[in-house]
N, C-alpha and C positions, 0 to 999 in steps of 0.2 A: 572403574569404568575406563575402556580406552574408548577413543576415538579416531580413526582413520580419516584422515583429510589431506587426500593425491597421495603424496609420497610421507608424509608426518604422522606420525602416532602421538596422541594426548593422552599421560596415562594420568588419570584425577587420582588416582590410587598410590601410585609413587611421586608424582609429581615433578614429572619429566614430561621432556618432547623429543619424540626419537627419530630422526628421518636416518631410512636405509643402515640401518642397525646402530647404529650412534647418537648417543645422546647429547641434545645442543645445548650451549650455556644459555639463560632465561632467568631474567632477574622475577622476583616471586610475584609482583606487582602485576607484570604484564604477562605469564601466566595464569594470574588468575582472571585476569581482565578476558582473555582467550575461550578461555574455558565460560567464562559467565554471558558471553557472549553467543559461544555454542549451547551452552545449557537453552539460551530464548532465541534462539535463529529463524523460530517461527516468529517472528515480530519486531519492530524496532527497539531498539533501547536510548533510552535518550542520556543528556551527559548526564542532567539531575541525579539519576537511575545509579548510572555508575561513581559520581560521587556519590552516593550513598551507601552501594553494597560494597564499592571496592578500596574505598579510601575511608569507610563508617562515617560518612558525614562529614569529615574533615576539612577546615577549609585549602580546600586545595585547588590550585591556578586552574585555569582554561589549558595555559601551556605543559603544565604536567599532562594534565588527560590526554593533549593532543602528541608530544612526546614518546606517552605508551602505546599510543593507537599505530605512531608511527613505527615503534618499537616492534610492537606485535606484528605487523606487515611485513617490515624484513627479516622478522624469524620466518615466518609462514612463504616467501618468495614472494610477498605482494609490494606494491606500495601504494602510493596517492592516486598517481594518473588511470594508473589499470584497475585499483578495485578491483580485483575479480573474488579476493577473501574476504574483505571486509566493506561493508561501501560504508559512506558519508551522505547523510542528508542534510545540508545546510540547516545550522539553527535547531536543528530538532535531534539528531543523535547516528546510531552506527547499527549496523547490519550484520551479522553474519550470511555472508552470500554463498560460499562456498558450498560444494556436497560433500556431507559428514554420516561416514560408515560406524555403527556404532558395533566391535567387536566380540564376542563372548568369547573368545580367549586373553591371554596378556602377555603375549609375548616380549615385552619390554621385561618382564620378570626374569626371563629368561638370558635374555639380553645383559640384563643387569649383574649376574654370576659370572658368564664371560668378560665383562667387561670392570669387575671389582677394582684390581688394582689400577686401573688408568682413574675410575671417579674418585677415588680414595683420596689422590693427588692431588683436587680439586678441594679447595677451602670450605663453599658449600655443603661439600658431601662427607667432609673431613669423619665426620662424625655417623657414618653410615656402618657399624659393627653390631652383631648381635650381642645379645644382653638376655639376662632372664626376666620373667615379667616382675618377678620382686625386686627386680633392680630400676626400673624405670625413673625411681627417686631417684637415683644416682647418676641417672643420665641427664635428668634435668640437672642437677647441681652442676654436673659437670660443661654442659651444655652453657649454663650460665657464665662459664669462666670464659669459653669462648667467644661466646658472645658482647660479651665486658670489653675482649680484648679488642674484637674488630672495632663496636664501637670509641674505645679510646682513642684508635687511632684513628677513627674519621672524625670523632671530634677536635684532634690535635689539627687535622691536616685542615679544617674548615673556621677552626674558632681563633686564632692568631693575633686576631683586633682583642679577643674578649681574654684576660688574662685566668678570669675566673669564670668558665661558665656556671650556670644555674638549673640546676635539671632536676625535671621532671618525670618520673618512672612512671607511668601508667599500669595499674593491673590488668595483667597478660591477660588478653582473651581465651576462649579455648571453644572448639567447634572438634563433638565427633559424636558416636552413638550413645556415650554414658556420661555427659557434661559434669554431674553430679561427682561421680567417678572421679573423674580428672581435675577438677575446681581447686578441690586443696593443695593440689601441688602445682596449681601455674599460679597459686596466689602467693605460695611460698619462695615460688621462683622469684617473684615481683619482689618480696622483703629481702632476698638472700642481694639481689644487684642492687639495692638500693644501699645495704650494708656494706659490698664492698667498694662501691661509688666512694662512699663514707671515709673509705681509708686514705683517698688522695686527697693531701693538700691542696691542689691544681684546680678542683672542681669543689663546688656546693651541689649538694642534695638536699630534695625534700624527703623530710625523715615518711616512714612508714605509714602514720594513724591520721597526716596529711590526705599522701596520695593516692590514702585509697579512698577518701572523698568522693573521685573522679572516678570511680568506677561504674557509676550507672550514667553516666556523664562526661565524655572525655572530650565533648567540644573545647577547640582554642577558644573561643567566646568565653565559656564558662571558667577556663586556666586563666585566661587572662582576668577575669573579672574577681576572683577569688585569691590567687597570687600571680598580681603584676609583675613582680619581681624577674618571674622564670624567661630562662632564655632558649632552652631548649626541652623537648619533651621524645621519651623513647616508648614505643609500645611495640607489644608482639600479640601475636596470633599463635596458639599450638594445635595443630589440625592431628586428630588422631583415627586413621581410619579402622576400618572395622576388621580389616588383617592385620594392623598392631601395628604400620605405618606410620612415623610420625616426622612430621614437620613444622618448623617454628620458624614463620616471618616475621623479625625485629625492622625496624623502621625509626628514622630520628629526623624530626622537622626542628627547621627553626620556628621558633615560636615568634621572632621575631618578625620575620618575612614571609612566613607560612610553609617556605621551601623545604623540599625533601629532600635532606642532607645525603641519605646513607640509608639501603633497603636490601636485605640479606635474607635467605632461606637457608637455616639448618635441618637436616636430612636423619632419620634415625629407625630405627627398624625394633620392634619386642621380639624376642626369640627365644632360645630355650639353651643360652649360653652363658654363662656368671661374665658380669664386669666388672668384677673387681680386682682380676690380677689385669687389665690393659686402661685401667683409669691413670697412670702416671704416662703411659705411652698415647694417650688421648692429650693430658696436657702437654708434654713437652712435643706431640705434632702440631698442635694448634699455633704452637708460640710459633713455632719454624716455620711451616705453611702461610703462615701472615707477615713474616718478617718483622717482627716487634721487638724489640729489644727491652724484656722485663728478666729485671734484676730477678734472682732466687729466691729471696725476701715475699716478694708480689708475689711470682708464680707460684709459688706455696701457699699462700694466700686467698689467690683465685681459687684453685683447684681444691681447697681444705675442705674436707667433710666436716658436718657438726659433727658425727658418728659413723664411726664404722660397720655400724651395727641399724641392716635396713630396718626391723622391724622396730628397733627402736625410731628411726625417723619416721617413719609412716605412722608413729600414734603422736612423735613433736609435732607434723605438718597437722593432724586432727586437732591435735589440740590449740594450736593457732589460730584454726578456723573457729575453733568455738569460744576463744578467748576475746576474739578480734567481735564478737557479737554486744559483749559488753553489758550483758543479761545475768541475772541471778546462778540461775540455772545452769546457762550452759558455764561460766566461768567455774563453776561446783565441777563441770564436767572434763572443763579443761585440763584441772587439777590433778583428776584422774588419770586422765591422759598423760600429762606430764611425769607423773609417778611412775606408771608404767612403763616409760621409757629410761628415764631414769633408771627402774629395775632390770630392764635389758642390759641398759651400758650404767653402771656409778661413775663413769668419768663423763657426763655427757652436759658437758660444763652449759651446753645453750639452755638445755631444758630446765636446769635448775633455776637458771634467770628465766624465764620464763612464769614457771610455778612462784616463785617469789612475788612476778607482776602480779598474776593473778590472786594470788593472798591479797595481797596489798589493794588489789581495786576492791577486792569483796569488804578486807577491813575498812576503806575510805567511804563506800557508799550501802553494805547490804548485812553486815553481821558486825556482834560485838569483838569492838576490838580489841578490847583484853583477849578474847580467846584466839581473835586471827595471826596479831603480833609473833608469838613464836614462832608461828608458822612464814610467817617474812624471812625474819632473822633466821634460821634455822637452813634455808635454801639459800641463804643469800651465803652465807657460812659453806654450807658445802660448795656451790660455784668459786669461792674463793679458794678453799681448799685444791681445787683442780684447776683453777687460775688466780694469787695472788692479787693482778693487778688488771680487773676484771670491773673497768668503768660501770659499764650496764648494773652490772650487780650491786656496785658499791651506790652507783645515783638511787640505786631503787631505794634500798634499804638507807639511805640518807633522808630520802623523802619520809619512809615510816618511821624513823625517826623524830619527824618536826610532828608529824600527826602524833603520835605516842607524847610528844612535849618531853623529851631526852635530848634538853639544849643543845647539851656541849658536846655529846655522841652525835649530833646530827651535825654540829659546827664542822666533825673531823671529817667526819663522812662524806660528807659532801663536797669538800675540799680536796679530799684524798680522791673522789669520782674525778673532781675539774682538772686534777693535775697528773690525769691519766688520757680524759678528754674531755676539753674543752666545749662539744660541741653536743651535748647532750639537753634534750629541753627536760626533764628530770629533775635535773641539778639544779639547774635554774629556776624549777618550780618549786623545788626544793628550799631554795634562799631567799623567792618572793614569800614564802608561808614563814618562813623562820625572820624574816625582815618585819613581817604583820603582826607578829607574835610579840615582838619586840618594839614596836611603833614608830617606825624607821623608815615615813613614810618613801624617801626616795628611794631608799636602799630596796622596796617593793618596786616602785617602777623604773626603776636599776633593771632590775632580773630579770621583771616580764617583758620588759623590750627587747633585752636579749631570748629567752623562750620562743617569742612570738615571731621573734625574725628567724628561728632556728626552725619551728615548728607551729605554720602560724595555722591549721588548722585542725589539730590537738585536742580532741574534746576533753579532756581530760585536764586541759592548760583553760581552757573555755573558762569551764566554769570555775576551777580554785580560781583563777586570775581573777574573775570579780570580785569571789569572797576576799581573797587579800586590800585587794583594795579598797573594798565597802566600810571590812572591819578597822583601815583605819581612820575612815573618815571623810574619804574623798568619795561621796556618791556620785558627785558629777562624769568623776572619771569611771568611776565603774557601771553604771547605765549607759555610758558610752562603748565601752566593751564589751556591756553582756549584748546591744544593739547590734554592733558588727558579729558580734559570732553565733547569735539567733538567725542573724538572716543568711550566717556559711553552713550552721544545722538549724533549719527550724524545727526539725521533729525530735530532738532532745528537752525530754520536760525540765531535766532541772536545771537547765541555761533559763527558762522561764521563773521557773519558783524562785531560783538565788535572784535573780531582777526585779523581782515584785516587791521582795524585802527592801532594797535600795530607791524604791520608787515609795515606800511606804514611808519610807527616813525620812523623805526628801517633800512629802506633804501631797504627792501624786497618788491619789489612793483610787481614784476611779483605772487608770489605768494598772495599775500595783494589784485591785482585783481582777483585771481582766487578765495579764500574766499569769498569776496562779492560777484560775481557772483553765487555761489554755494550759498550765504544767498538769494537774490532775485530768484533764482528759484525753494528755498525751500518755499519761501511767497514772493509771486509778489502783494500779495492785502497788504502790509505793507510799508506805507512811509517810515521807517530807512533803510530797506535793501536800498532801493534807494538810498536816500543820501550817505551811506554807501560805496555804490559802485562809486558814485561819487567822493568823496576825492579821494579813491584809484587811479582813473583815475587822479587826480588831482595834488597829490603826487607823481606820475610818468611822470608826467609832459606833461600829454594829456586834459588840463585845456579846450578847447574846448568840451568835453562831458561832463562838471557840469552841464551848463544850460539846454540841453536837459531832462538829467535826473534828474533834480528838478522839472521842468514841467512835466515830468510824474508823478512825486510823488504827483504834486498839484492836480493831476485830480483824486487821489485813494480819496474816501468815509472815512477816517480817520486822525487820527490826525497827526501831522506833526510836529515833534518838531523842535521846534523855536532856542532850542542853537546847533542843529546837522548840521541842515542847517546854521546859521551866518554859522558857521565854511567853509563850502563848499563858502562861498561868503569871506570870509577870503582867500583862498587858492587865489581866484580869484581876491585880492587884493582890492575888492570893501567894504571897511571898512563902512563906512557910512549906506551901505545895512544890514551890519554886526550888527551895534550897534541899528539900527533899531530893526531885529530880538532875540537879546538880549533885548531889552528891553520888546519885546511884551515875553522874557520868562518869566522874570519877573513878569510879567503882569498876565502869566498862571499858575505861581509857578512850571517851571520846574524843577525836580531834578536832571534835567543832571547840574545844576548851583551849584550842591557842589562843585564840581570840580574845577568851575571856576577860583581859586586861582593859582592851581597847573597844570593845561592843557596845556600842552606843547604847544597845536594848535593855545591856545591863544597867544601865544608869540609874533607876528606882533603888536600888539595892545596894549601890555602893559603900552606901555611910552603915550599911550592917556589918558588925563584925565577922559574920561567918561567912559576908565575900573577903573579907580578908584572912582568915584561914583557909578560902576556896584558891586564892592566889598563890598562897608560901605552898599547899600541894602540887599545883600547878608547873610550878617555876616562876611566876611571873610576880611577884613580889617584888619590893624596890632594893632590896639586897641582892638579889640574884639577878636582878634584870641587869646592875649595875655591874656584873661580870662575867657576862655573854660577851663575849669578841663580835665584833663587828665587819 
């Protein structure tokens, strides 16, 4: 769409403003403010209005709005006194007053070919080269290095007092005619700057499975209420219009003061041109264009692809998206995706860690683990093959490890993760289960302090975090964390169901049933809510509705683990049933059996011999426990 107004052309399409053939600079904010303006010119708009569409609700000052408004006037030749482009209504909001021609040509397109090399020069627009449509992943990547760099250096030149900032990556919005379309790659845009955030010492990031919390949700209210911590927050917008225009406004407030640090539009066009021999003249123009002074180390860095190979990134970013769901299904789907890119590129070291996660959450919550285990190991093994010293990898497969109860394999592993990085919540979820396992109760809230300050809104930290700490003993502490991380996801069942157990320990059983019930009818297709809600019944001493509902859990199309149920036939006093089930965990390398040592539920059963044949298979016997390193 252009616009004509006097001597200005608005084009919504390129995202310029062109008076008498040249296009003027215009920060993306107060562009778009112009334009939203002219879009309602039949009516008032009040501030409310425009914080809302143009800053997403954001708390942002009186003085910002009024700033852009002022902003906008002397792009357009207006100001305060004359009003003649935009009026003001005391208290109530802004006008577009002007007369606006709306053009069916677009000559700014035209415009724009004449005048390539002068925009080029401009930072903005650095990035305004044709590409083919199969490349567009790669413009996002590389787009993101860009981007990384301007904001480093506006967060150096503004954070001076704070020697460490704390930041927060918001997931990237995105606005065009196929949302769906475009989703997966501004969400992988969002984890790829969030990972190389990760690399400076200088800065703290929130890891990944945090920040995208915030994504249906990006109020300061809601950051601040969920991590106080942050001190800064970045978001972008990717507008892609329906000629293959595209644009991405990055923005950085303080979270502190609410101020709007740093507000940048990058420029980029789909076309019918490969980019992959001018991606190294994309980064080393960026660095030069901004005057930043990054070492070769960084710049290689920024600018690194997972893969060379697009069509292998375009099934890694699918598969992301359907890993990041955290569902049966799709994580089965994920899998696939990962495989397939993998088969594109064998060197595609991301996606093998990747596939490994995804093994590894299926073996922790939805399939037997005997059979998922190889499948960890086995990816984790090739990522290392194509990187040695491949933290991500080595945390994963550390963690299946302490599940699998492979002591002293997971002592190294996860040791050899910390002393690649330190900074992995993984690891550290990793040595809270292997501390639980071993009864070591500090050496448990050792770890999770550290985890939960690395990654404090981690479903995946959520809920092992209570089980460690339940199973050694401290309910108090662990209904106090399964508490705070119910109310950061309340729509995850088994943050409920693992809370109902620790409420049942603890003699609270009317509330202990109302948790499980609230875990079963947030996932009724999941055998643990069941069981789950069975103890609680059982622990209250209405031992009559175990059986029933274990036979429902038997009819669900999933797996069923073997040591959650003994225990429900424990309550029930039918031991025999019990060491049965126990041994089929065994059997399936269940990793609810780290516990087994310390499980208060076990306690019926102790002075039986076959829990102590259940222990020496275990590891956890008083010979072996007594030569686990610490």
């Amino acid at each position: 769409m252009i616009y004509q107004v006097a001597d200005f052309q608005i084009d919504t399409e390129n995202f310029v403003i062109v008076k008498h053939g040249e296009p003027l600079a215009v920060e993306p904010k107060v562009f778009d403010l112009i334009v939203y303006l002219i879009d309602h010119r039949d009516r008032l708009v009040t501030r409310d209005e425009l914080f809302k569409e143009i800053w997403a609700a954001r708390e942002v000052s009186d003085t910002t709005l009024s700033n852009h408004i002022k902003a906008a006037r002397k792009l357009l030749d207006d100001n305060g006194e004359m009003q003649r482009v935009i009026t003001t209504l005391r208290g109530r909001g802004y006008r577009f007053a002007a007369t606006v021609t709306q053009l069916k040509n677009t000559p700014t397109s035209e415009q724009a070919s004449a005048n390539s090399n002068s925009t080029l020069k401009q930072p903005e627009a650095l990035l305004k080269y044709l590409f083919s449509k199969t490349s567009v992943v790669i413009f996002f990547t590389l787009l993101l290095g860009l981007i990384f760099i301007t904001f480093y250096r506006g967060a150096a030149e503004t954070n001076n007092q704070n020697s460490q900032p704390y930041i927060l990556v918001l997931p990237f919005g995105i606005s065009s005619d196929d949302d769906k379309k475009w989703q997966p790659f501004t969400e992988q845009i969002t984890r790829e700057m969030i990972t190389k955030f990760g690399h400076l010492p200088e800065l703290r990031v929130v890891p990944s499975p945090s920040a995208f919390v915030f994504k249906n949700d990006k109020s300061f209210t809601n950051i601040r209420t969920k991590i106080p911590s942050v001190t800064h927050v970045l978001d972008a917008t990717v507008n892609v219009s329906s000629q293959g225009n595209i644009k991405v406004s990055a923005t950085l407030f303080s979270l502190e003061t609410g101020a709007l640090i740093w507000d940048q539009a990058f420029l980029g066009q789909v076309n019918d041109r490969n980019f992959f021999s001018i991606q190294s003249e994309i980064a080393s123009g960026a660095a030069s264009s901004l005057s930043v002074a990054i070492s070769p180390k960084m710049e290689e860095a920024l600018y690194a692809l997972p893969t060379n190979n697009v069509a292998a990134y375009e099934l890694y970013v699918e598969g992301q998206q359907q890993m990041n769901l955290l569902s049966h299904e799709p994580l089965r789907k994920s899998i696939e995706l990962f495989s397939g890119a993998i088969a594109l590129d064998p060197s595609f070291e991301a996606a093998y860690v990747a596939r490994a996660n995804a093994y590894r959450l299926i073996m922790s919550y939805f399939d037997t683990p005997s059979e998922v285990l190889p499948m960890v190991v086995s990816s984790v093994q090739s990522a290392l093959a194509v990187s040695s010293n491949n933290a991500d990898a080595l945390s994963s497969l550390g963690l299946a490890y302490v599940f699998a109860w492979r002591w002293n394999d997971a002592w190294k592993v996860l040791n050899a993760a910390k002393s690649q990085n330190s900074e992995l919540v993984l690891t550290e979820l990793g040595f809270a289960l292997y501390y639980a396992g071993l009864g070591d109760v500090e050496g448990v809230k050792r770890a999770l302090r550290q985890a939960d300050k690395l990654d404090p809104l981690n479903v995946e930290l959520a809920d092992w975090g209570h089980w460690a700490l339940a199973m050694v003993g401290d309910f108090d502490a662990a209904v106090a964390w399964a508490r705070v991380k119910i109310k950061q996801h309340p729509r995850v069942s088994v943050l409920y169901s693992g809370a109902s157990v620790s409420l049942s320990l603890m003699g609270e059983h009317e509330e202990a049933i109302a948790f499980a019930q609230k875990g079963v009818a947030l996932a009724p297709q999941y055998p643990f809510a069941l069981i789950a809600l069975s103890q609680a019944y059982g622990y209250a001493g209405d031992k009559h509705k175990i059986a029933p509902l274990l036979k429902q859990a038997e009819t669900l199309n999933a797996f069923m683990c073997p040591y959650e149920t003994a225990i429900s036939y424990i309550i029930l006093d039918e031991f025999d049933r019990a060491f049965e089930l126990l041994n089929s965990a065994i059997s399936s390398r269940s990793n609810c059996l780290v516990f087994s040592r310390f499980d208060s539920r076990l306690s019926p059963i102790r002075q039986d011999e076959r829990f102590e044949a259940l222990l020496n298979q275990v590891g956890l016997d008083d010979v072996s426990i007594a030569s686990y390193q610490r």
